[in-house]
C-alpha distance (Angstrom), angle and dihedral (degrees) to the residues before:
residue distance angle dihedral
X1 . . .
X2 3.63 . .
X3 4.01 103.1 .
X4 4.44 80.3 52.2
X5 3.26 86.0 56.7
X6 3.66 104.4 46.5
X7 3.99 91.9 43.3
X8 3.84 81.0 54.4
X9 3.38 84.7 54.9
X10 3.73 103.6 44.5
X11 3.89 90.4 44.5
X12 3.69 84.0 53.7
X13 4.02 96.6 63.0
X14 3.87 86.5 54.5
X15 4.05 112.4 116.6
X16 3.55 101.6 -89.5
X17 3.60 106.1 24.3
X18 3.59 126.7 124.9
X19 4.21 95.1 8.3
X20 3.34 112.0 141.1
X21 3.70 106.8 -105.1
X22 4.15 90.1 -141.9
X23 4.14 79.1 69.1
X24 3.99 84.5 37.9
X25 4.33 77.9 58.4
X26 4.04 89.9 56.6
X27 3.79 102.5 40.1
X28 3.91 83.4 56.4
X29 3.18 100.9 40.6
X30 3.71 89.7 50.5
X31 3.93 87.0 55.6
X32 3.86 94.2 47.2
X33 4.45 82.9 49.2
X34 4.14 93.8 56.9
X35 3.77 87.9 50.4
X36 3.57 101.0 39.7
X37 3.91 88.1 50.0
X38 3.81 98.0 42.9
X39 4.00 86.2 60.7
X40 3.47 95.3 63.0
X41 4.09 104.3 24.9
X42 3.71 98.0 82.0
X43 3.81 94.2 53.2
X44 4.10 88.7 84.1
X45 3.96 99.0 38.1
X46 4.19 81.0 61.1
X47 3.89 94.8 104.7
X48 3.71 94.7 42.6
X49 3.91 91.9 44.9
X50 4.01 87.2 50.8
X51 4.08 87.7 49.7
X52 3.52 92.8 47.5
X53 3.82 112.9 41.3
X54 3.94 92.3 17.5
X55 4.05 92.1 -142.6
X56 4.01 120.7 -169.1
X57 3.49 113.6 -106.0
X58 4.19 86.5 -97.6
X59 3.47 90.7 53.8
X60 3.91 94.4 53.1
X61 3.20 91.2 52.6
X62 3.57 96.0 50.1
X63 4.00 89.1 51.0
X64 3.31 86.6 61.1
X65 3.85 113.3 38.9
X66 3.74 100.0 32.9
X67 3.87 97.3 84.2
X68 3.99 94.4 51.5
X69 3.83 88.5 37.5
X70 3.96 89.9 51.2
X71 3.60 93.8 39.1
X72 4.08 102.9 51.6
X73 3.76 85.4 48.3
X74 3.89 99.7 55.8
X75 3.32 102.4 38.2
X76 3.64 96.0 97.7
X77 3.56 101.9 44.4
X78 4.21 85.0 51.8
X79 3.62 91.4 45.6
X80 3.45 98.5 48.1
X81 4.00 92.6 41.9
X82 4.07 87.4 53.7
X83 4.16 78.6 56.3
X84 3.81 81.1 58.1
X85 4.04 112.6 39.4
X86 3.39 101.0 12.8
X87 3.31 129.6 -69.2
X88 4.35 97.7 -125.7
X89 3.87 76.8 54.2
X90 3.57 93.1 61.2
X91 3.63 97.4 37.9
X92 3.82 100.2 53.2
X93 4.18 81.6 53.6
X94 3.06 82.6 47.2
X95 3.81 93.5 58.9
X96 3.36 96.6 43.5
X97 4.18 98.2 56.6
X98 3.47 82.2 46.7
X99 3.82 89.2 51.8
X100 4.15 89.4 48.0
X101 3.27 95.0 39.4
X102 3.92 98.4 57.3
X103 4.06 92.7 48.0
X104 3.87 86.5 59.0
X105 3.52 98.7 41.2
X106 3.95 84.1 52.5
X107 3.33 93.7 49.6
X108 3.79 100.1 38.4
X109 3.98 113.7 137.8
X110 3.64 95.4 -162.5
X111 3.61 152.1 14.3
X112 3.59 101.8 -88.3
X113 4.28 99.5 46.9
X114 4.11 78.5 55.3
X115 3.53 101.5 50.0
X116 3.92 84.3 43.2
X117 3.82 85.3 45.3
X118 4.11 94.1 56.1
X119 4.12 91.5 42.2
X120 4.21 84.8 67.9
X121 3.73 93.3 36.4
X122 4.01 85.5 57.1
X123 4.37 85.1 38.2
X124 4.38 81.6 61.4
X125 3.46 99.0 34.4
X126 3.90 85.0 52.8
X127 3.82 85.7 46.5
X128 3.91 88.0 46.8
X129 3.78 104.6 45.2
X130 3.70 109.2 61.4
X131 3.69 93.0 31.5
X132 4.34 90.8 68.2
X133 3.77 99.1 42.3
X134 4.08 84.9 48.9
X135 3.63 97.7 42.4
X136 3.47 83.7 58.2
X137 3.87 96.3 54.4
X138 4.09 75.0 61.2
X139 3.17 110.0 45.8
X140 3.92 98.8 41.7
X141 3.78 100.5 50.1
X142 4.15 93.6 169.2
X143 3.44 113.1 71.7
X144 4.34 104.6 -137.9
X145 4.01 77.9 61.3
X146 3.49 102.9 41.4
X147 3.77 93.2 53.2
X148 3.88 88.6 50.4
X149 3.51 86.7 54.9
X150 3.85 103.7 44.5
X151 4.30 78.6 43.8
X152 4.00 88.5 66.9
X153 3.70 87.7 39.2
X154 3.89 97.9 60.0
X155 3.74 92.0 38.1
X156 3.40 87.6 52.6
X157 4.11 89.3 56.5
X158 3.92 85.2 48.9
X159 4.06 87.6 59.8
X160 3.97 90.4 41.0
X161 3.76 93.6 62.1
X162 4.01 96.2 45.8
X163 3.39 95.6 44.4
X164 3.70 96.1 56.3
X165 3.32 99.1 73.6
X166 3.67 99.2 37.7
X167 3.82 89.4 54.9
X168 3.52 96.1 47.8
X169 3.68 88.6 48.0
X170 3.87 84.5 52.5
X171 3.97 93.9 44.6
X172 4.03 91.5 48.2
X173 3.43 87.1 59.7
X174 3.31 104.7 57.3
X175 3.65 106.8 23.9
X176 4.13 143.9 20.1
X177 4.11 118.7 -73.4
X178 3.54 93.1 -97.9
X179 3.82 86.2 68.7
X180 3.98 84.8 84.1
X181 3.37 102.6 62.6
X182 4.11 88.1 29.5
X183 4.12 89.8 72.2
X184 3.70 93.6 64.7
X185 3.61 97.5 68.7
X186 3.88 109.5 62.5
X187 3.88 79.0 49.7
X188 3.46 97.2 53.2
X189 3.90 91.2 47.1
X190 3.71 87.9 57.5
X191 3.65 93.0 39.4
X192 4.13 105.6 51.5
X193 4.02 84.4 53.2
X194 3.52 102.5 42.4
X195 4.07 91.6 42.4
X196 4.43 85.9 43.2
X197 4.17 86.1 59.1
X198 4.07 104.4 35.1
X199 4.13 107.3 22.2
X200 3.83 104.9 99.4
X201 4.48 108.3 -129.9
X202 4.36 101.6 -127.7
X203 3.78 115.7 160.7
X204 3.58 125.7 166.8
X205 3.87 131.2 -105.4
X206 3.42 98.9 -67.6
X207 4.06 108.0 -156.3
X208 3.77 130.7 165.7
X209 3.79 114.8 1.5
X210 3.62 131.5 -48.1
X211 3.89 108.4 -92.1
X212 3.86 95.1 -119.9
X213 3.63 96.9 170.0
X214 3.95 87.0 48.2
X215 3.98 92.9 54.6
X216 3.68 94.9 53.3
X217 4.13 91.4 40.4
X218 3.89 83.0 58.7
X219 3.94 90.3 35.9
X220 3.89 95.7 54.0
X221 4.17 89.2 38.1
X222 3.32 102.0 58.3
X223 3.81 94.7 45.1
X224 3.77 91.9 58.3
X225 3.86 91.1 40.9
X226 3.83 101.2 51.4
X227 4.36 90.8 34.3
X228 3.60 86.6 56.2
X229 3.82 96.7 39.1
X230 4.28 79.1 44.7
X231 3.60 85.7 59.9
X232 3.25 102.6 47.9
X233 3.58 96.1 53.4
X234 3.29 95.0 51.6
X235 4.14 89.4 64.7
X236 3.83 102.1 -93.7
X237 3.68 123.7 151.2
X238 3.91 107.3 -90.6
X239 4.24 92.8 -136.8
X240 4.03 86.8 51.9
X241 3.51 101.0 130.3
X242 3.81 84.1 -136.3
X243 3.48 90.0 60.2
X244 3.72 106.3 37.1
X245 3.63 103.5 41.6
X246 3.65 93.5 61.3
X247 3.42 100.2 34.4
X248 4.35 88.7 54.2
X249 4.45 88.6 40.9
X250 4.00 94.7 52.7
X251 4.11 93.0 45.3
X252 3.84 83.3 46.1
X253 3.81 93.4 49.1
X254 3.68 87.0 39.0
X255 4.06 90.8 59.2
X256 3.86 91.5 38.0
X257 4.08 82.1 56.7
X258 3.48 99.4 45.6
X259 3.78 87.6 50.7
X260 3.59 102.9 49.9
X261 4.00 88.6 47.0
X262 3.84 90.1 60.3
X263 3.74 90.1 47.5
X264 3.70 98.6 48.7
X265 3.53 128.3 86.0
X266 3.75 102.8 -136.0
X267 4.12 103.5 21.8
X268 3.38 126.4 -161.1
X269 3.70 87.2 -124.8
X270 3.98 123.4 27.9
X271 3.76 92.2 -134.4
X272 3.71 81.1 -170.3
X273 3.50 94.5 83.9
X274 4.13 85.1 76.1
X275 3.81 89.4 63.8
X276 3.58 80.3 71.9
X277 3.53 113.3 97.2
X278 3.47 106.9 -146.0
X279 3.96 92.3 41.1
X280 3.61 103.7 61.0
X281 3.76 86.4 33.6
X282 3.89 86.8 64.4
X283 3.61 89.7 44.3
X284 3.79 92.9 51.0
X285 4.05 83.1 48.8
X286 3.66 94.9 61.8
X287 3.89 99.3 44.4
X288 3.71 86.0 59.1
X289 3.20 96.3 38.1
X290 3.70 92.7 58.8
X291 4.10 94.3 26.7
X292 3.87 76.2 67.7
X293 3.40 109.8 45.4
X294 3.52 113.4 38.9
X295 3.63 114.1 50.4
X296 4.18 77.1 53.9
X297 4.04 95.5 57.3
X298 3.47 87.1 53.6
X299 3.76 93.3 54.7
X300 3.40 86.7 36.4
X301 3.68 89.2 65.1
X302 3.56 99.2 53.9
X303 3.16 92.6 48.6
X304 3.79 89.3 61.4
X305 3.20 85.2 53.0
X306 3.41 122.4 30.8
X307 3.90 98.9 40.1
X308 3.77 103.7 29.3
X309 4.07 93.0 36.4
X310 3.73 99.8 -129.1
X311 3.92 125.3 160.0
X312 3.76 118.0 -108.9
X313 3.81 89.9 -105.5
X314 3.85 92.7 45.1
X315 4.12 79.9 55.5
X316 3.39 91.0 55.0
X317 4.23 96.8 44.6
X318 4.00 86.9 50.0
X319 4.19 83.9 48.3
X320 4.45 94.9 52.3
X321 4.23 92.1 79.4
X322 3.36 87.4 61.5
X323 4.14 92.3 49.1
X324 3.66 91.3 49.9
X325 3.62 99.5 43.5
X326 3.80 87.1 50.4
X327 4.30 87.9 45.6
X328 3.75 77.8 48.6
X329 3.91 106.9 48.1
X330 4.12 80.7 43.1
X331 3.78 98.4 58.2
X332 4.15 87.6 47.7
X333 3.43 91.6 44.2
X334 3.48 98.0 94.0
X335 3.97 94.2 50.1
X336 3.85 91.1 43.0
X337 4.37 86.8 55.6
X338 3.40 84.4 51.1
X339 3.02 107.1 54.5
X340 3.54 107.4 27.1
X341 3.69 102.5 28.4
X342 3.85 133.1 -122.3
X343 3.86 89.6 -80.5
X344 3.62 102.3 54.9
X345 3.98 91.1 33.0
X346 3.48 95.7 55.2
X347 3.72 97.2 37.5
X348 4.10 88.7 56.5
X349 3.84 90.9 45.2
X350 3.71 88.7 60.5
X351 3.82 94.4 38.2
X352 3.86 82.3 48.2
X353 3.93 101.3 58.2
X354 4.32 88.1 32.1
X355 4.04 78.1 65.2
X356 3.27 96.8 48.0
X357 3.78 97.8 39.9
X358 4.34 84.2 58.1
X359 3.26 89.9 42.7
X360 3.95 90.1 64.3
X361 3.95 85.9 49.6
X362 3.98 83.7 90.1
X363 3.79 96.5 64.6
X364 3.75 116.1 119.7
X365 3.80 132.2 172.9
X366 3.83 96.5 -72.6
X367 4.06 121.5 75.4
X368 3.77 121.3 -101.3
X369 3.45 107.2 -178.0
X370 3.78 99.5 -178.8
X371 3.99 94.4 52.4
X372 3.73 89.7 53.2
X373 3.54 87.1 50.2
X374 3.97 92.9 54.8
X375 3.37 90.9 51.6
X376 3.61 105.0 41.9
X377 3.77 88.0 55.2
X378 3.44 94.7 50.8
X379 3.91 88.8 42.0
X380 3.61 105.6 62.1
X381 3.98 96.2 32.7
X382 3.75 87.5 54.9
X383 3.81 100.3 46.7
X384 3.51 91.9 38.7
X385 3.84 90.2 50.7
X386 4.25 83.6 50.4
X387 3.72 94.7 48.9
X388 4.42 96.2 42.6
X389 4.18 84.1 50.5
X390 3.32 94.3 54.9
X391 3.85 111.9 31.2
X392 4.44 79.9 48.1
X393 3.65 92.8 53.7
X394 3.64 100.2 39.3
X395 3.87 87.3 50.0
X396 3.44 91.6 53.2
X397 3.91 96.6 43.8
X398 3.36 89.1 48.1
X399 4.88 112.5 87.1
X400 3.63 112.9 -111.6
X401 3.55 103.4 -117.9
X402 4.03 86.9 54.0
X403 3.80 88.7 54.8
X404 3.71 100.2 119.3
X405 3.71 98.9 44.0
X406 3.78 85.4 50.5
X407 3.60 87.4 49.8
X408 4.08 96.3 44.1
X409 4.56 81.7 48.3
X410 3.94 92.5 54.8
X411 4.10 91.1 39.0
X412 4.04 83.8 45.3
X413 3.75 97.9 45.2
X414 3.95 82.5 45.8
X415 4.09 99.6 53.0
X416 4.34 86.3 39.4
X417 3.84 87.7 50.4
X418 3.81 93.5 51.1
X419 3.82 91.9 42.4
X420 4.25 91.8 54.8
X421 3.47 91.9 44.6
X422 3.33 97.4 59.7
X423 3.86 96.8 51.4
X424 3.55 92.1 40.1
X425 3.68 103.3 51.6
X426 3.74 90.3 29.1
X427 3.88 85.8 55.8
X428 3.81 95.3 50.6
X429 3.81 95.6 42.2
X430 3.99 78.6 59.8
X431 3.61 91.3 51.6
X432 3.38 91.0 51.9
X433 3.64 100.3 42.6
X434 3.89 113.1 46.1
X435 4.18 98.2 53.4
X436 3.58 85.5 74.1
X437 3.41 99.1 48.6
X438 3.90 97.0 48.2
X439 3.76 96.7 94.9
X440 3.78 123.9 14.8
X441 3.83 127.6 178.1
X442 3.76 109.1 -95.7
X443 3.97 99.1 -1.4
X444 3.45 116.9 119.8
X445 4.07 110.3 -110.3
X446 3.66 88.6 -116.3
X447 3.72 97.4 52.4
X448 4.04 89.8 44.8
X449 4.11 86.2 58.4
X450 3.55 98.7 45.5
X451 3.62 88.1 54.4
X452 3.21 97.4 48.3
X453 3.90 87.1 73.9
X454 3.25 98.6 74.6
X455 4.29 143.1 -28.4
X456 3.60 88.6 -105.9
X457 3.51 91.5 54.8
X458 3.42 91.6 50.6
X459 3.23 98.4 47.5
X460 4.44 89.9 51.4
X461 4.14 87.0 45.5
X462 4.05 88.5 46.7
X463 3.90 82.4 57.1
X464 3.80 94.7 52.6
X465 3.60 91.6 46.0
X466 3.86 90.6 48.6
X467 4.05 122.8 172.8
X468 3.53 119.8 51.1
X469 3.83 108.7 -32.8
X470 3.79 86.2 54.9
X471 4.10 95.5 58.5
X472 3.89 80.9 43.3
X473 3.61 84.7 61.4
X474 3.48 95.5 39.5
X475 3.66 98.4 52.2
X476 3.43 91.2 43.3
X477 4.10 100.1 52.5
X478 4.19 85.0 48.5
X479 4.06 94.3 55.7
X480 3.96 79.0 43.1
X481 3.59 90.7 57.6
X482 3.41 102.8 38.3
X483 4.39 89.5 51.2
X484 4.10 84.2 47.4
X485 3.80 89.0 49.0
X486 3.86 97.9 51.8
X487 4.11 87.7 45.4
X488 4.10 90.4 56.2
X489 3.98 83.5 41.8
X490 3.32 87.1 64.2
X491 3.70 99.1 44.6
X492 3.41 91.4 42.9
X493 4.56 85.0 52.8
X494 4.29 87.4 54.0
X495 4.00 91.6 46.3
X496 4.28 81.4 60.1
X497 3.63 101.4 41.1
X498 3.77 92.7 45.5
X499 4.27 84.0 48.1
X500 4.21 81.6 44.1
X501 4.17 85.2 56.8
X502 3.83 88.9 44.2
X503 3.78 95.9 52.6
X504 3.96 91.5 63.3
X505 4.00 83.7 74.1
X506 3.82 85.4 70.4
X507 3.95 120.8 87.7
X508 3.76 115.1 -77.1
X509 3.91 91.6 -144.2
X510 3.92 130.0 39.2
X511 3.49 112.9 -109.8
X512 4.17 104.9 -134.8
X513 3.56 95.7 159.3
X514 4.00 116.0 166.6
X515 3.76 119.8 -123.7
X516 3.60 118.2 -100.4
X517 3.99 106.0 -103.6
X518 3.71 118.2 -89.2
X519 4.18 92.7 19.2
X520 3.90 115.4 113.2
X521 3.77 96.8 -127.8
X522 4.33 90.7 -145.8
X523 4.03 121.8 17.6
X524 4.14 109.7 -101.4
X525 3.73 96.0 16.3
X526 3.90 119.5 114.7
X527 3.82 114.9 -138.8
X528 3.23 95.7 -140.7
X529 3.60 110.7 124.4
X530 4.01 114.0 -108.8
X531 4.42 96.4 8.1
X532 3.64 129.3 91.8
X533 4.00 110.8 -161.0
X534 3.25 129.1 -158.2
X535 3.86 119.1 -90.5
X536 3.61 122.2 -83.9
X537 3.58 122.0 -88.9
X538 3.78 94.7 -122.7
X539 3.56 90.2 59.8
X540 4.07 90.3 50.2
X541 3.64 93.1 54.5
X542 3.64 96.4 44.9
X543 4.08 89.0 58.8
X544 3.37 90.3 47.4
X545 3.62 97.6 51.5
């Protein structure tokens, strides 16, 4: 009884053990923040960059995509080696790239040390990512808690991604570009030591050898898929060998990977978990979800801009209901799953944002304020209500020691969602948009089919034209706009009733079940109510091995 209790004891000292895992809840969430801002902070310091390094037009765009691009595609080979050696281990590396990576992005003198800079900012985020969202299938072994937690963890995402622009707004102001990437670090100091002492070490069971060949496979797959699903969202020709020939490599690689995971004995991903209904049901949720959405806040955006005239940081105020309805929908979310179950929840969160999405049907050319409201409320509670039910229950469907692969799927399913939307809705607002544009009265042909690119083309080709054939064109590429808008609105409102008819696959009740007494409900976590030990010394020496 007494050598128990003093390896209790000793395991106890270990970094990690005994934090509470509510303060587990804010280390991560403070992770998931820096990442979730660092997406969206650079969009603003884009002029300034431009002055100051004077990139190419290739190299801009690489300063801006590469993180993303390099993020989606590594997620599951980090998620699945935190599975491996721990997944605090890979997150407090991950902290520290991210740390080194940010002081020589700041410091960058030209294009290429920045573009070089981002690629190991999206290595840590990728690091970062899956390693919260799975800690938290650790730390939170019951189920009402656990969805609390992953609750504050999405709505914490939601805050990440409207603060980024508002604090580089703030930073720009103030101080020089590198000032964006410059904040990171004194958080990252605080965070590697503060995540070394009270982040809990949890890995999964770890048998056969890690699928190398497998990780890179998915690695070098879902780079060519998302850069050429990138590039055709933003408007490039689909035969483009640039856009093709990755696009048609990463699905290959992606079916080569798939295949040699179902033929190996220990695979870097157990694609069995998708023979589980309600997990690739979730899955399907969020690619909806987000094949949906974004493509349509984009639009959205221009619209705000283009049509009604606002400033970029009016855009942005007119933009904050929907962050604080989603920070709102994500801190009910766990009652909501509760009581209503995934099925209903996730059913109303898409019927929710399909409202809201009709709703914005009635825009015209002329501002209303308190319609936009309405449905930018009912916007972000709704798809933040979709995404919580779905990311909670496949979580929870998904076996512990396959946490961070199941976390690296949903984050994966979530970046490849994003990237389709875009070119799909951004192909059929084109569509919609040019045909009325291809002959105007008293607009030269050529200045009709240059407009017809785009409305801020239009808008720069009006200019040229000047007097009163250039408002003509003017008016006439905005009530083009708006008609091509309110056809991709529409689109957009079938993508989220047909994810509303998917959702009624998932389980009608939520499945809280107590573990049977005397069984550790997750390997390496204590069950003692409010500590998180360290892992078990089995599992240590079986990594290490």
């Amino acid at each position: 009884m007494s050598g128990t209790t003093t390896a209790a004891a000793r395991c106890r000292r270990k970094p990690g053990a005994g934090a509470n895992r509510w303060i587990v809840l804010v280390v991560l969430c403070v992770s998931l923040l820096l990442v979730a801002v660092d997406a969206t902070v650079l969009h603003v310091a884009v002029p300034a960059v431009t002055e100051e390094l004077q990139p190419g037009a290739i190299e801009l765009l690489w300063i801006v995509d590469v993180y993303p691009l390099v993020c989606a595609s590594l997620l599951i080979l980090f998620g699945t080696l935190g599975d491996r050696i721990g997944r605090r281990r890979v997150l407090l590396l991950g902290y520290a790239l991210f740390g080194l990576a940010s002081a020589i992005a700041a410091f960058a003198g030209n294009a290429h040390v920045l573009i070089g800079a981002r690629a190991l900012l999206g290595v840590g985020g990728a690091m970062i990512m899956p390693a919260t969202l799975s800690l938290l299938r650790q730390v939170f072994p019951d189920r009402r808690e656990r969805a609390l937690a992953i609750g504050v963890w999405s709505a914490v995402a939601a805050v990440g991604a409207a603060v980024g622009p508002l604090l580089g707004g703030f930073l720009l102001e103030h101080f020089w570009w590198g000032s964006v990437f410059l904040v990171n670090i004194p958080l990252m100091l605080v965070s590697l030591p503060v995540g070394r002492a009270l982040l809990p070490e949890s890995r999964g069971g770890g048998d056969g050898p890690w699928d190398v060949g497998g990780a890179c496979m998915a690695a070098v797959g879902l780079f060519g898929t998302v850069f050429g699903v990138k590039r055709l969202g933003g408007g490039e020709a689909p035969l483009s060998p640039l856009t093709l020939v990755p696009l048609l490599a990463g699905a290959l690689l992606l079916v080569l990977f798939v295949r040699r995971q179902r033929s190996r004995t220990h695979p870097l991903v157990d694609l069995g978990m998708f023979a589980r209904t309600t997990f690739s049901t979730s899955v399907g949720c969020i690619v909806l979800a987000m094949l949906a959405l974004v493509g349509l806040e984009l639009i959205a955006a221009q619209y705000l801009q283009l049509v009604l005239g606002l400033s970029p940081l009016q855009t942005g105020l007119r933009l904050l209901p929907l962050t604080f309805a989603a920070m709102a929908a994500g801190l009910l979310g766990s009652r909501l799953l509760h009581r209503f179950g995934p099925r209903r929840t996730v059913a109303a969160g898409f019927l929710l944002t399909a409202g809201a999405v009709l709703t914005l049907t009635v825009m015209g050319a002329h501002d209303e304020p308190g319609l936009l409201l309405g449905a930018f409320l009912l916007l972000g509670f709704g798809l933040e209500t979709t995404l919580f039910g779905a990311y909670e229950s496949m979580l929870s469907e998904a076996p512990a020691d396959q946490a961070g692969g199941a976390a690296a799927i949903g984050e994966t399913s979530y970046q490849l969602g994003a990237g389709i939307g875009i070119a799909l809705l951004g192909s059929v607002m084109n569509a919609a948009y040019a045909p009325g544009l291809a002959s105007v009265p008293g607009v030269p042909t050529w200045a009709s089919a240059a407009a017809g690119h785009s409305l801020g083309e239009a808008y720069a080709v009006a200019g040229r034209l000047g007097g009163e054939r250039g408002e003509v064109l003017r008016q006439a590429a905005r009530h083009s706009f708006v008609e091509g808008l309110h056809v991709t609105l529409l689109v957009s409102a079938g993508l989220l009733l047909a994810g509303a008819v998917m959702a009624l696959r998932l389980p009608r009740v939520m499945q809280c079940a107590d573990p049977a007494p005397g069984v550790d409900p997750t390997p390496g976590v204590d069950p003692t109510p409010g500590a998180v030990p360290a892992p078990r010394e089995a599992e240590g020496s079986r990594v290490s091995a």
